[in-house]
Backbone bond lengths (Angstrom), bond angles and torsions (degrees), N, CA, C in turn:
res aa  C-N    CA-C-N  psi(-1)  N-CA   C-N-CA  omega(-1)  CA-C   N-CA-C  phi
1 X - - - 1.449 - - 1.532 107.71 -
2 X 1.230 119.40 149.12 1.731 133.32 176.77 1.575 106.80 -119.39
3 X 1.397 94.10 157.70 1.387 92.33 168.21 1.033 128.61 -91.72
4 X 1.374 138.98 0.97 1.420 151.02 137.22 1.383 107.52 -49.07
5 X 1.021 105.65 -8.90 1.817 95.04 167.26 1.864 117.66 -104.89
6 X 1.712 104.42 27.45 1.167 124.63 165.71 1.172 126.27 -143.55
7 X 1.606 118.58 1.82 1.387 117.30 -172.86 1.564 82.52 -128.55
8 X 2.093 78.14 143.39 1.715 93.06 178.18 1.619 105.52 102.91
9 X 1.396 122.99 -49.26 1.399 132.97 178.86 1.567 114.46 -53.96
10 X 1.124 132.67 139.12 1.189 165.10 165.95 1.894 108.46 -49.06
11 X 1.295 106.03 100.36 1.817 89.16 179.60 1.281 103.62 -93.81
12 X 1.373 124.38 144.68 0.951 146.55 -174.39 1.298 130.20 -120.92
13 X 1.451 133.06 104.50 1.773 130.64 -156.54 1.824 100.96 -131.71
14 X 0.985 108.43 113.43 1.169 96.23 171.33 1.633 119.49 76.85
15 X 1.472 107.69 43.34 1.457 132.71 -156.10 1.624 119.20 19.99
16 X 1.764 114.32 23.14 1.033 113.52 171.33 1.553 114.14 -109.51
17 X 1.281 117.22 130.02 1.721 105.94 170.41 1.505 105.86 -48.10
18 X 1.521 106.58 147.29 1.281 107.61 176.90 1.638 107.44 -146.19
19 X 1.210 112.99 27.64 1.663 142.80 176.71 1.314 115.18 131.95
20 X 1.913 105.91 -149.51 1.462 113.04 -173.88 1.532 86.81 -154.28
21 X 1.337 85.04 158.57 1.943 114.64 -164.84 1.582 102.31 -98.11
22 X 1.844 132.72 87.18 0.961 136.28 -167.35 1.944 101.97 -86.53
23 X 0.978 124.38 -2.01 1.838 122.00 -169.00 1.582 103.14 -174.05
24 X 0.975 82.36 171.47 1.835 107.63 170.68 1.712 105.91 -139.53
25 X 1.743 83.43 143.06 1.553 91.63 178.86 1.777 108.41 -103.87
26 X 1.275 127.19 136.40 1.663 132.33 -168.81 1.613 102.43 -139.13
27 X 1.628 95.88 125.23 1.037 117.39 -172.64 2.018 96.29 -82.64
28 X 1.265 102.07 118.54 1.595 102.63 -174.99 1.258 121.38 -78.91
29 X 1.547 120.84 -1.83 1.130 134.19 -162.62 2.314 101.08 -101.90
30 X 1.650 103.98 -45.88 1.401 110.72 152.64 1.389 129.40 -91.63
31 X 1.426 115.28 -11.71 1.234 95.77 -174.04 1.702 119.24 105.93
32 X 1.158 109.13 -39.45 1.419 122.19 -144.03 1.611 98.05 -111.24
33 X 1.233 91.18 132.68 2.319 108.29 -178.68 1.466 103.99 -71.08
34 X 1.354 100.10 132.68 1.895 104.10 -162.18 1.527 93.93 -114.80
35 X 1.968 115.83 -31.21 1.378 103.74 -161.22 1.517 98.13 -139.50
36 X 1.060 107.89 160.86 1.743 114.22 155.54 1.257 115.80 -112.29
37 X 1.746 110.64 146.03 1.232 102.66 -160.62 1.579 101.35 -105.67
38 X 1.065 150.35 128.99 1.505 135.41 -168.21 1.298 119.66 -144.93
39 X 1.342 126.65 168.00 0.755 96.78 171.29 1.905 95.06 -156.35
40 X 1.542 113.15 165.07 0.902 132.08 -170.50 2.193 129.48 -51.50
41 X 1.192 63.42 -13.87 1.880 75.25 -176.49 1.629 105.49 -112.01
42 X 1.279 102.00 109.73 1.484 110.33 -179.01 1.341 115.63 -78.32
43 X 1.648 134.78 -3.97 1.753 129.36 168.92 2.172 84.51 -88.91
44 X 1.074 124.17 34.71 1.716 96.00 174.29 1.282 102.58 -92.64
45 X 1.573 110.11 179.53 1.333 119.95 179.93 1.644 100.66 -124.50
46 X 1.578 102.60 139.96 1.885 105.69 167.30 1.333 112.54 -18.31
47 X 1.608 125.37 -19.24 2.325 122.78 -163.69 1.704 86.45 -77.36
48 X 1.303 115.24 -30.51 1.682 111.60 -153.39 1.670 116.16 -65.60
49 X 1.298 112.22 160.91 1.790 87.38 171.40 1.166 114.23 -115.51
50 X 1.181 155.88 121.70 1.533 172.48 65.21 1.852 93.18 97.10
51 X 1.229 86.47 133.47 1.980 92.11 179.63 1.369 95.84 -116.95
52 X 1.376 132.58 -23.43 1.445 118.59 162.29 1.721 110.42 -134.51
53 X 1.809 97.94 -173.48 1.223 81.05 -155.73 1.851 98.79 -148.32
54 X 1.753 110.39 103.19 1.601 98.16 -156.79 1.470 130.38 -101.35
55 X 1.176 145.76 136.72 1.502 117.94 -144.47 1.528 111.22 -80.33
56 X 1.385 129.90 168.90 1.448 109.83 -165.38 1.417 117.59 -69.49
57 X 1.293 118.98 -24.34 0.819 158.15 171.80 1.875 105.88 -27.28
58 X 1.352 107.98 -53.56 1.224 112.06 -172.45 1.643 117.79 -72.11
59 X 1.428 107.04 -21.68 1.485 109.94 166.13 1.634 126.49 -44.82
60 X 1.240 99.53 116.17 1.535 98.55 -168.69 1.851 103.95 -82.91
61 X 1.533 102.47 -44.60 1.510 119.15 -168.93 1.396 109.40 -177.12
62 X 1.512 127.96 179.71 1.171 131.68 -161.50 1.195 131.35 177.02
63 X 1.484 119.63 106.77 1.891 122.67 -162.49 1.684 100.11 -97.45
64 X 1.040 101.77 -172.20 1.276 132.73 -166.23 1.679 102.31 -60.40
65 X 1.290 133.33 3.19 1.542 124.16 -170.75 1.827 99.41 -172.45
66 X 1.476 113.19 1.20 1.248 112.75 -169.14 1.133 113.05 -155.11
67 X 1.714 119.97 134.02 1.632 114.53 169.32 1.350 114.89 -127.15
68 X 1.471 118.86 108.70 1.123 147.25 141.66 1.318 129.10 -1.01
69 X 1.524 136.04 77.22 1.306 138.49 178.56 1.416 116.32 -93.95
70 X 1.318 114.76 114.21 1.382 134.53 156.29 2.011 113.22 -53.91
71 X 1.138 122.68 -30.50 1.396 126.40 157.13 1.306 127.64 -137.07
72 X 1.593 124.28 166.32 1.838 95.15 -175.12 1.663 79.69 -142.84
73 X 1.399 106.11 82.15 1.676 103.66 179.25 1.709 97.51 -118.01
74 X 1.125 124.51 94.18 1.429 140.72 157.85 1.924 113.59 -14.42
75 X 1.732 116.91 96.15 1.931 77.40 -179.23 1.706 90.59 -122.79
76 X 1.702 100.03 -170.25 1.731 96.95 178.41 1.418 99.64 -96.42
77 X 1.172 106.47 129.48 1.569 110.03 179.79 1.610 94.46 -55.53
78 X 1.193 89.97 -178.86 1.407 125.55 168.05 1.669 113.43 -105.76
79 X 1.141 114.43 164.29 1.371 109.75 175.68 1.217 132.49 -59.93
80 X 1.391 135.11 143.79 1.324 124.86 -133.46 1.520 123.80 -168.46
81 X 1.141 145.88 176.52 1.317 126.79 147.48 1.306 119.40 -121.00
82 X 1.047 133.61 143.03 1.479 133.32 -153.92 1.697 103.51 -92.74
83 X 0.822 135.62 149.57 1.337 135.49 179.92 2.057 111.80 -144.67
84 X 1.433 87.19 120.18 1.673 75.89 -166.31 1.971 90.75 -139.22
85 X 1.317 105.98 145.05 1.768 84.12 178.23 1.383 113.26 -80.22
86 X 1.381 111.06 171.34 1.537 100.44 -154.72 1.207 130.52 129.68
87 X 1.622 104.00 -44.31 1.526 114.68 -134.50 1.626 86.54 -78.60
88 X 1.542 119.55 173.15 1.645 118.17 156.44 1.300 115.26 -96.52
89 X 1.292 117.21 150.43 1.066 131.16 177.92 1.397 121.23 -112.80
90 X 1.403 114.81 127.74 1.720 116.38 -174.59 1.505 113.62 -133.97
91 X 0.835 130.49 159.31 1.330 119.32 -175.17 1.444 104.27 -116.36
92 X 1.473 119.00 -179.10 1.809 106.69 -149.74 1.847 106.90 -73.28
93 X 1.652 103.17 -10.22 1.500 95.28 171.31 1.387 125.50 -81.84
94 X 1.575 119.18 1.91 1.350 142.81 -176.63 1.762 94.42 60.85
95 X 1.592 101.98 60.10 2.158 106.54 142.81 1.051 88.76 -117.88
96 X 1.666 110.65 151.04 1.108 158.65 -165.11 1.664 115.13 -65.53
97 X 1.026 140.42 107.71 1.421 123.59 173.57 1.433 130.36 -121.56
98 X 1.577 86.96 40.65 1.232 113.66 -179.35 1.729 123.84 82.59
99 X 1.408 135.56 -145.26 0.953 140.11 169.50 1.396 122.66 -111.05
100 X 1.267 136.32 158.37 1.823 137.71 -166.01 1.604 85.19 -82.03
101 X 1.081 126.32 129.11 1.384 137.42 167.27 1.922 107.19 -109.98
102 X 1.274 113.37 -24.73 1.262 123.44 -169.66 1.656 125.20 -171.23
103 X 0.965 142.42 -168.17 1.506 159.44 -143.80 1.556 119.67 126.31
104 X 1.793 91.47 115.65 1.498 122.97 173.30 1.487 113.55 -77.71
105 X 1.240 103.77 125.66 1.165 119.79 -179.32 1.581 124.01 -109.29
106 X 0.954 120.04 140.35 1.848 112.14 175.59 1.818 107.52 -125.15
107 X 1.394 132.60 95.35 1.146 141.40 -176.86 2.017 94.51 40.99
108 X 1.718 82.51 65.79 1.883 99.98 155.95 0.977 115.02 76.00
109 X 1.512 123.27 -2.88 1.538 127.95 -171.90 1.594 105.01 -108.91
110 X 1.254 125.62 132.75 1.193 137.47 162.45 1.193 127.79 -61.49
111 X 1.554 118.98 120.28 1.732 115.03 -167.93 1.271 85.10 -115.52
112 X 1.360 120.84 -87.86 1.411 124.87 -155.03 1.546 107.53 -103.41
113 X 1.513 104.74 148.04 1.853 115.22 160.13 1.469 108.66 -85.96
114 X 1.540 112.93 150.49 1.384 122.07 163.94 1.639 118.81 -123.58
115 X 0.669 141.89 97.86 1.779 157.70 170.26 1.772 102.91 -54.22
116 X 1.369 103.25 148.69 1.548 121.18 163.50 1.430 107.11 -65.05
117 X 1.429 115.61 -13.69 1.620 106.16 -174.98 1.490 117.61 -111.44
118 X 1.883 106.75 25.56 1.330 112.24 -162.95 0.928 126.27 53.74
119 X 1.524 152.21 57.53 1.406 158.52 -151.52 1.636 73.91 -147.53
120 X 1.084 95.78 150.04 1.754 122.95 -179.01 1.466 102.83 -145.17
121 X 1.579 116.91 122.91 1.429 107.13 -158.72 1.654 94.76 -135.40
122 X 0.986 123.30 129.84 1.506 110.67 169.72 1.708 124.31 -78.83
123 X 1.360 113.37 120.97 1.566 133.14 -172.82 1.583 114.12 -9.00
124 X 1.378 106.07 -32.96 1.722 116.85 -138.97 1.618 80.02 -97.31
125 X 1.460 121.05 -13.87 1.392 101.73 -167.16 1.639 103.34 -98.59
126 X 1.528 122.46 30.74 1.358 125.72 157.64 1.416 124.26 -74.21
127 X 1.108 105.80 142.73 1.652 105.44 -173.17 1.769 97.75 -108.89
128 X 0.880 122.00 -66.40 1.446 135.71 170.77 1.230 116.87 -130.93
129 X 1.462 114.20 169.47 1.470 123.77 -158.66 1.954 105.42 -170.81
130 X 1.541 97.18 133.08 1.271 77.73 -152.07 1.793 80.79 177.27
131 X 1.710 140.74 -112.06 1.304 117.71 173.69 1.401 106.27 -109.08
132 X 1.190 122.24 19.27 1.367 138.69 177.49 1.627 110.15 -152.20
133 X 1.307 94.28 145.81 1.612 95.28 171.92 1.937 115.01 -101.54
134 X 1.138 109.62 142.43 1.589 115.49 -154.67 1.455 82.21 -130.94
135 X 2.083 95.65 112.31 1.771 80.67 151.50 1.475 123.23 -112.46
136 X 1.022 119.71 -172.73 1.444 132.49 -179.54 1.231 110.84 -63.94
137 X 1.699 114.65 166.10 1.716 106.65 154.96 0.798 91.71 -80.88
138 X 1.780 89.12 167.32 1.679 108.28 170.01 1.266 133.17 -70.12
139 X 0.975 116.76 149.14 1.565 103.76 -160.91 1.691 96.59 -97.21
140 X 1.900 97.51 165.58 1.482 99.15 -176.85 1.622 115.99 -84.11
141 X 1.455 108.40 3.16 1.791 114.46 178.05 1.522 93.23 -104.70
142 X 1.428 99.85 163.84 1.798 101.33 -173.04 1.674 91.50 -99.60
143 X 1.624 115.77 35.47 1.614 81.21 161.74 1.294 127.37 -90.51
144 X 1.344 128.37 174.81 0.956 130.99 -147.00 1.520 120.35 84.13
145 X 1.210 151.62 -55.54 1.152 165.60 150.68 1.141 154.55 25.44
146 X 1.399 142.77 15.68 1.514 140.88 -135.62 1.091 120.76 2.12
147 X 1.204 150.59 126.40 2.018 134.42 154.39 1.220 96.64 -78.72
148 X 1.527 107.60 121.13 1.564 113.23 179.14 1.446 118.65 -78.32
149 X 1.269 127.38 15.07 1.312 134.25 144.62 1.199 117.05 -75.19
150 X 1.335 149.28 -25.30 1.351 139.58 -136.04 1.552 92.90 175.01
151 X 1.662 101.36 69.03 1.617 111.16 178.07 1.537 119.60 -47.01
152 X 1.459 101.71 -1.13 1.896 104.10 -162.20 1.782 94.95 -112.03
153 X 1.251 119.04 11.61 1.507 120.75 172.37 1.541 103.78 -130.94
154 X 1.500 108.11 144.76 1.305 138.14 -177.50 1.334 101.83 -109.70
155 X 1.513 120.98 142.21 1.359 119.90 -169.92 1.575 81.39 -97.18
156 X 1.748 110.37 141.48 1.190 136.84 -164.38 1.695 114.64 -144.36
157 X 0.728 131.33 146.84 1.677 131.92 -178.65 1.041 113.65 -48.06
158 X 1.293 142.65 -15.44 1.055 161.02 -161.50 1.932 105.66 -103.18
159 X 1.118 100.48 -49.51 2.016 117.16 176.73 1.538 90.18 -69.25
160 X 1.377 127.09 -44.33 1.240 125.69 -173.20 1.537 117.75 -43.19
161 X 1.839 90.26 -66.82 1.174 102.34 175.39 1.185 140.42 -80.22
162 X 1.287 124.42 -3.81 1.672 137.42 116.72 1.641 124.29 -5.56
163 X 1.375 61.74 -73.99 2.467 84.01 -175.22 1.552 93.94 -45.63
164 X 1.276 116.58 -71.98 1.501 112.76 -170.27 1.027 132.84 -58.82
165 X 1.426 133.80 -21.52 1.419 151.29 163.77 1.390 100.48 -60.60
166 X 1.286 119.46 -60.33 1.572 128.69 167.11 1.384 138.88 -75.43
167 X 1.732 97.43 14.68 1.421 103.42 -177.30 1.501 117.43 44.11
168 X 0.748 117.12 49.79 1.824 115.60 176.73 1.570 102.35 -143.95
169 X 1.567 116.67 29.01 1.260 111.99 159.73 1.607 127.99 -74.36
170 X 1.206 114.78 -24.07 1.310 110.99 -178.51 1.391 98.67 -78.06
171 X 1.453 141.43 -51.94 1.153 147.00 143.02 1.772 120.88 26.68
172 X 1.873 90.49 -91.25 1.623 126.87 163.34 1.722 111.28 -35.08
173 X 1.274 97.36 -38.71 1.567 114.10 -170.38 1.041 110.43 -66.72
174 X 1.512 120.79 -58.32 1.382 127.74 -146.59 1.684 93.46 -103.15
175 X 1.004 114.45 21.98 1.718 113.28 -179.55 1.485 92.45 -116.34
176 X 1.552 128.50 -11.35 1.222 110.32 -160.99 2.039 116.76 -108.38
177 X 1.145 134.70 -173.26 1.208 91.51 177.60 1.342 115.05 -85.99
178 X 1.362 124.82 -164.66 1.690 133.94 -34.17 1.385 99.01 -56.68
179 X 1.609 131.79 4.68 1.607 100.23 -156.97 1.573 92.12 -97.32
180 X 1.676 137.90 -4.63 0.974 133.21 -161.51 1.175 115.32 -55.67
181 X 1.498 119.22 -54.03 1.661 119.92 173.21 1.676 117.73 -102.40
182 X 1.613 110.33 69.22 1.192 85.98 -153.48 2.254 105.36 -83.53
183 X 1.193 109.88 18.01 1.386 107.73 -149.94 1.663 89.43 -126.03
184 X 1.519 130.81 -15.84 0.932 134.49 -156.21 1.517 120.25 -138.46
């Protein structure tokens, strides 16, 4: 699931439109989308800002042009990071990495970023979030990471501690970058 497959859509309560879902709110600490940000005027565009604000919670379901609310009770989020596409992206030296084109989700949780400039970034490497997205340095462990065997796994503390039980940490290592091509 993406989050373009919630922003822009039409909410719908009570088989009447009753706006459109301009953002999602993500708790950076889980990962996981707590709110929708919406707002009441269904001709707006993603620039507008949200006059209410619904917990994710209330999503019942959701087709191709419409999302489906099981309740339409307005609350104040909690603190949060706003996530809207659009946003810019910089990394902690402030270069550019283009604009949020997307975010992968797995039952509401944020894995990966997607950029206008094809950059594929994994979630965890946000630092703040807010009218720009800020990532972190890189860190000196490869988590976060693709395993370039198995593009659909992120090396995680868990792969770590795998590798070493199985001795195939130096292995894991040297497949990942910078050491991936180191001869070529």
């Amino acid at each position: 699931m993406f989050l373009s497959q919630l922003i822009g859509k039409t909410l719908i309560f009570d088989k009447t439109p009753r706006g459109v879902c301009l953002g999602a709110g993500v708790s950076l600490k889980s990962k996981m989308i707590k709110y929708l940000f919406c707002s009441s005027d269904t001709t707006v565009s993603a620039t507008n800002n949200a006059d209410f604000v619904l917990p994710i919670g209330s999503l019942a379901s959701f087709s191709e042009d419409a999302l489906f609310l099981a309740r339409l009770r307005p609350v104040l989020p909690k603190p949060c990071g706003k996530l809207y596409i659009g946003l810019p992206v910089y990394n902690a030296e402030g270069a550019s990495f283009g604009f949020l084109s997307d975010v992968e989700l797995q039952n509401y949780v944020a894995i990966r970023l997607f950029t206008d400039k094809n950059i594929r970034l994994p979630f965890s490497s946000i630092a703040a979030l807010a009218d720009a997205v800020i990532l972190r340095k890189p860190q000196p462990y490869p988590l976060g990471q693709p395993i370039p065997d198995d593009s659909e796994s992120l090396v995680t503390k868990q792969v770590l501690r795998n590798a070493v039980q199985n001795q195939t940490l130096i292995k894991l290592t040297l497949s990942l970058p910078p050491f991936q091509h180191p001869f070529g």
